[in-house]
C-alpha positions in Angstrom: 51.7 -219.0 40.7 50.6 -215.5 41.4 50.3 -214.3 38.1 48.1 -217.3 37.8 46.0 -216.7 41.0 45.5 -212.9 40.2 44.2 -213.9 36.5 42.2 -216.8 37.9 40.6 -214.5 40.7 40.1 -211.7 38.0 38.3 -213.8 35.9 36.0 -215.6 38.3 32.5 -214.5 38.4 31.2 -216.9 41.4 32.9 -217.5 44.5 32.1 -220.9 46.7 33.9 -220.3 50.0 34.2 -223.4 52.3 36.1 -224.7 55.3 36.9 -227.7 57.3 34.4 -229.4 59.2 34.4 -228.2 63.2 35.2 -224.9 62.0 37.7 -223.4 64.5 39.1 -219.3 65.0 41.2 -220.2 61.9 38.8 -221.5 59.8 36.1 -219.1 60.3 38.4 -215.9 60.2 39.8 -217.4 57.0 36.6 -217.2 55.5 35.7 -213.8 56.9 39.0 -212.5 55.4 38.0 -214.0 52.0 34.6 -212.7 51.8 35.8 -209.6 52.9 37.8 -209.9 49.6 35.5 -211.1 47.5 32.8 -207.7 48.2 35.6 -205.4 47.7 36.0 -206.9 43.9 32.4 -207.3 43.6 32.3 -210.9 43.1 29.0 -212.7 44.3 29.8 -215.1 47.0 28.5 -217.7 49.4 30.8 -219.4 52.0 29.7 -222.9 52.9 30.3 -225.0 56.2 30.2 -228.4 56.6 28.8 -228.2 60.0 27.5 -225.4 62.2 30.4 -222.9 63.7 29.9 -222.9 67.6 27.7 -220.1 68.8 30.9 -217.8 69.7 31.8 -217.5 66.4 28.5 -217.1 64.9 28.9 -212.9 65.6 32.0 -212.9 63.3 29.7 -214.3 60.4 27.1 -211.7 60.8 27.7 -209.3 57.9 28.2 -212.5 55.4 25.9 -215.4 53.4 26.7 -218.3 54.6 24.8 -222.1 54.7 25.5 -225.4 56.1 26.4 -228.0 53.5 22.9 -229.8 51.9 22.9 -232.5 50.2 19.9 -232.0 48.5 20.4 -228.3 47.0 23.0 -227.2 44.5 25.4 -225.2 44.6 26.5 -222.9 41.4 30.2 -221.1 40.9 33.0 -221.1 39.0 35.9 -221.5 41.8 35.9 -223.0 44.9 38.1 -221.6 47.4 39.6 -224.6 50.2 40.5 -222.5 53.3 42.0 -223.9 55.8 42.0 -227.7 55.0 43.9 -229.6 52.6 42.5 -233.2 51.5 38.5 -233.0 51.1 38.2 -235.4 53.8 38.6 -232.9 56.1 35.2 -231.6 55.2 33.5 -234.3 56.3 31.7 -237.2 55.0 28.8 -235.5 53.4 30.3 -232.7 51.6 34.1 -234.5 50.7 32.2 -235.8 47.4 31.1 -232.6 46.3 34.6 -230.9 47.0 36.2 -233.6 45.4 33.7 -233.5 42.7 33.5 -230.1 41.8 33.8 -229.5 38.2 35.3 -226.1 38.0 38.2 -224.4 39.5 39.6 -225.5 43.2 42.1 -223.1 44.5 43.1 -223.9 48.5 45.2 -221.5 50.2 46.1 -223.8 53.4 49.1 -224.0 56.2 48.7 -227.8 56.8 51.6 -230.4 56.2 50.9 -232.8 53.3 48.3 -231.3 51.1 46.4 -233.8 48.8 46.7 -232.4 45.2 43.0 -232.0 44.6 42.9 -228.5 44.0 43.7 -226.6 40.1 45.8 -223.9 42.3 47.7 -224.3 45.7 49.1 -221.6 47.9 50.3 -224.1 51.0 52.7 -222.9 53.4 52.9 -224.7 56.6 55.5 -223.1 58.3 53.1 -220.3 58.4 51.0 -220.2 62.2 47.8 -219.7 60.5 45.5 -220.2 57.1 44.8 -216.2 57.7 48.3 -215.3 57.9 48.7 -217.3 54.2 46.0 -214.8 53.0 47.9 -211.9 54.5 51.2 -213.1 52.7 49.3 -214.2 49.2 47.4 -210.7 49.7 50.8 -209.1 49.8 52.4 -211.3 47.0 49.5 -209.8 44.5 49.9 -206.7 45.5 47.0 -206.2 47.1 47.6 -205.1 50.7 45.1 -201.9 49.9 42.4 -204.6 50.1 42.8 -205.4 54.0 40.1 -202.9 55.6 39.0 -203.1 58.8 36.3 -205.8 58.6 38.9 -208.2 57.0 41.3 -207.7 59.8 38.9 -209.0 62.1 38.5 -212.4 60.2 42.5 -212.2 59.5 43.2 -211.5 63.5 40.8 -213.8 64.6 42.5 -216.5 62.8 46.0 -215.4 64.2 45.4 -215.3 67.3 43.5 -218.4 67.9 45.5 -220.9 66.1 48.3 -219.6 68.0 47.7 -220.0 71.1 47.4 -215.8 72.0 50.3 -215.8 70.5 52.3 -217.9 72.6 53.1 -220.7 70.3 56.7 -221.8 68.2 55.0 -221.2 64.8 54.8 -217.4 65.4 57.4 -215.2 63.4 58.4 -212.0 63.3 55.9 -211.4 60.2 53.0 -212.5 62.5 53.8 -209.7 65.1 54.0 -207.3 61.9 50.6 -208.5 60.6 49.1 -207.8 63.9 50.3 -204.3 63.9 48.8 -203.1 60.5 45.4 -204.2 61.8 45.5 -202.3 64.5 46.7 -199.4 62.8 43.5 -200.0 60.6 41.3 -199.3 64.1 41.0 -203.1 64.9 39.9 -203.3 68.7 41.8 -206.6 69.1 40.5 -206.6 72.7 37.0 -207.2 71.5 37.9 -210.3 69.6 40.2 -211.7 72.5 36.6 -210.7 74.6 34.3 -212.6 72.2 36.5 -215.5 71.8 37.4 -216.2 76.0 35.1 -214.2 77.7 31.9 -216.3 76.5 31.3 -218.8 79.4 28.4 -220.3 80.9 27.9 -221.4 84.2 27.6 -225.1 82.8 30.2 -224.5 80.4 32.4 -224.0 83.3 31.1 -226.1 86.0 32.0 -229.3 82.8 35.6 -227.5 82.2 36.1 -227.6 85.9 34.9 -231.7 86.1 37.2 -232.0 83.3 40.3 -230.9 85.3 39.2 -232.2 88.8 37.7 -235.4 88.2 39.0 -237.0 84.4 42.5 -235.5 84.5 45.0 -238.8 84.2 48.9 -237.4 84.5 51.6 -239.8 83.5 54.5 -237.4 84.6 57.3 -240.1 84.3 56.1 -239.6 80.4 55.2 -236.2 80.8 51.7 -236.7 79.3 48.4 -235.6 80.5 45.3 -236.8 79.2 41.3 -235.7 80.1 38.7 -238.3 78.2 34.9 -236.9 78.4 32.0 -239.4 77.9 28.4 -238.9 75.9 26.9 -238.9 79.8 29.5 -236.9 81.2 28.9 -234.1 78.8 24.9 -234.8 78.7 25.3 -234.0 82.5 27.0 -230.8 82.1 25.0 -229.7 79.1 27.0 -229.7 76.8 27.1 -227.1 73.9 29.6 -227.2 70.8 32.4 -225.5 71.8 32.3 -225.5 75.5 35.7 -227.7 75.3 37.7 -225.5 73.2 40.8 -224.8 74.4 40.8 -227.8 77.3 43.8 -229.2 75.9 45.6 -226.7 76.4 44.9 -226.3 79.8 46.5 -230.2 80.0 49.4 -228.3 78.5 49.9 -225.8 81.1 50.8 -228.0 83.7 54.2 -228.0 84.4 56.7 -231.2 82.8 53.7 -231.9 81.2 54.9 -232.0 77.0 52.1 -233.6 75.5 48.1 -233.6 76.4 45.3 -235.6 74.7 41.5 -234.8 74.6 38.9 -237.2 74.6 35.7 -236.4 73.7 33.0 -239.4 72.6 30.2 -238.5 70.6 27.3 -240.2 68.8 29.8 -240.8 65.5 32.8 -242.2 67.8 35.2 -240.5 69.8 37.2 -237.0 68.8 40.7 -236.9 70.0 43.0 -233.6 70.2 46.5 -233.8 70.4 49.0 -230.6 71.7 52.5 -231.0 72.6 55.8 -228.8 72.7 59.5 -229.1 72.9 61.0 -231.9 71.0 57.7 -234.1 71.2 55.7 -234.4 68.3 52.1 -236.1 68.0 51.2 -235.7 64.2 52.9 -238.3 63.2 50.9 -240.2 65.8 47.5 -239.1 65.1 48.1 -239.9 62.0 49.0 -243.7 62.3 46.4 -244.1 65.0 44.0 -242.1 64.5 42.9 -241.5 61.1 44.0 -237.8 61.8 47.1 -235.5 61.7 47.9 -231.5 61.8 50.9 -229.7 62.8 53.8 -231.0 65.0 52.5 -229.8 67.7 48.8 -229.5 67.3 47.0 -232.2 65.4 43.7 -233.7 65.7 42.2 -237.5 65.1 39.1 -240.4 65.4 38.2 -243.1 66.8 34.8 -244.8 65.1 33.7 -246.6 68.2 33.2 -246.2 72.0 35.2 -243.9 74.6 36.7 -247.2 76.4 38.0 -249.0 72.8 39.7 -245.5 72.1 41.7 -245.5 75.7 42.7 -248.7 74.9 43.8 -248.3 71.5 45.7 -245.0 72.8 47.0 -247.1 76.1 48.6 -249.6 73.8 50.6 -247.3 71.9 50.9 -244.5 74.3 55.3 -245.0 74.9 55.4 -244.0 71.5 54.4 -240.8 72.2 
């Protein structure tokens, strides 16, 4: 598999770089990391969301091309790269045709359970914490650790330490903690990402976060779940920008005997739903059968195409088996 990455890398002459839709710290840092690769061997590139990243994470693209998806332009290369996501669904409606239709060659590096096959090469390992700590290892596997410089490590630390949690979750290892040390030893300020990442709010950002906790907060402690739902109105009223509830889930999490928290959030489309959990509870499994979604064990993410009521109802009915 490496011998046949390297060669397929080494051969490539235009790189498509493209992520989930909702891009999180993962997802963005993954592509970061790549394009950081893709300069240092000269290859022309152009990374590709399906949506636009929320503002916060618009600074981390600034030294890159990148485009929403179009349906009306083309897009020319010779490999598409899947970071980050593995079943073209997970880029959304409008661009899963093109990903799935894409003629050339499809390589996804991905830590996701249960990747569709729809890509020529696959480096999936989801015992890993984070799609930028796969790059890392496959960097390492190909020998090419020289290759991590310092703007790299930003997009590589970004996605470490968002899709764990600071740190603080069960899927970080030894080798994460490792990671995180050579960056720094590169000159990464880690402090500014933590900064640009947390310390972005806006006085309606948190006056809606603080709603969110006071007034929509529903705690089933006998189950030891916690749930906040957020309407169209509700997040109208607190003027709601994309990205504003990152992170509220957690927060559910915090509270104490409380092992799994939901998010509800309704939107024009239908009704997103976030899933955490810890300990011996699992809700990927869940999302999945319910939802239309999945993820980790213990982080996973799901839909609902109708109104915020028919979604609590749906989730009411099979709540005990969470």
């Amino acid at each position: 598999m490496v011998q046949d990455l390297r060669l397929t890398l080494e051969q490539s002459k235009q790189w498509l770089i493209t992520t989930h839709k909702g891009p999180d710290g993962d997802a963005v840092g993954s592509v970061v990391a790549w394009a950081a690769l893709a300069q240092q061997l000269n290859k022309p590139y152009q990374i590709l969301f399906p949506d636009q990243p929320a503002a916060y994470l618009l600074p981390f693209l600034s030294a890159y091309e990148w485009s929403v998806f179009d349906l009306t332009l083309s897009y020319e290369a010779d490999i598409l790269f899947c970071l980050d996501y593995n079943a073209p669904g997970r880029v959304g409606e409008q661009m899963s045709d093109f990903v799935s239709g894409f003629e050339s060659t499809k390589v996804m590096l991905d830590h996701h359970p249960g990747p569709d096959t729809f890509c020529d090469l696959m480096v999936s390992k989801p015992h890993l914490c984070s799609t930028t700590q796969v790059i890392y290892e496959c960097l390492e596997e190909l020998g090419w650790v020289s290759y991590v410089n310092l703007a790299m490590a930003q997009g590589i630390y970004l996605g470490l330490m968002t899709d764990t949690g600071s740190f603080r979750f069960p899927s970080v290892n030894a080798k994460t903690h490792q990671i995180a040390a050579h960056l720094l030893s590169l000159g990464l300020e880690q402090f500014k990402i933590h900064e640009a990442v947390y310390d972005v709010n806006t006085v309606s950002r948190l006056q809606l976060r603080g709603f969110a906790i006071a007034e929509k907060l529903q705690l089933f402690e006998a189950q030891g779940i916690g749930i906040i739902t957020l309407s169209k109105a509700e997040l109208e009223r607190f003027n709601y920008q994309k990205g504003d509830t990152e992170g509220l889930v957690n927060v559910i999490l915090s509270i104490a005997n409380i092992q799994v928290a939901i998010f509800m959030m309704e939107t024009t489309e239908g009704v997103k739903f976030s899933f955490r959990s810890k300990g011996e509870r699992f809700v990927n499994a869940f999302a999945q059968k319910y939802f239309g979604g999945g993820g980790h064990q213990y982080a996973a993410g799901g839909f609902w195409p109708s109104d915020l009521q028919s979604a609590l109802d749906r989730l009411m009915l099979h709540l005990k088996e969470l």
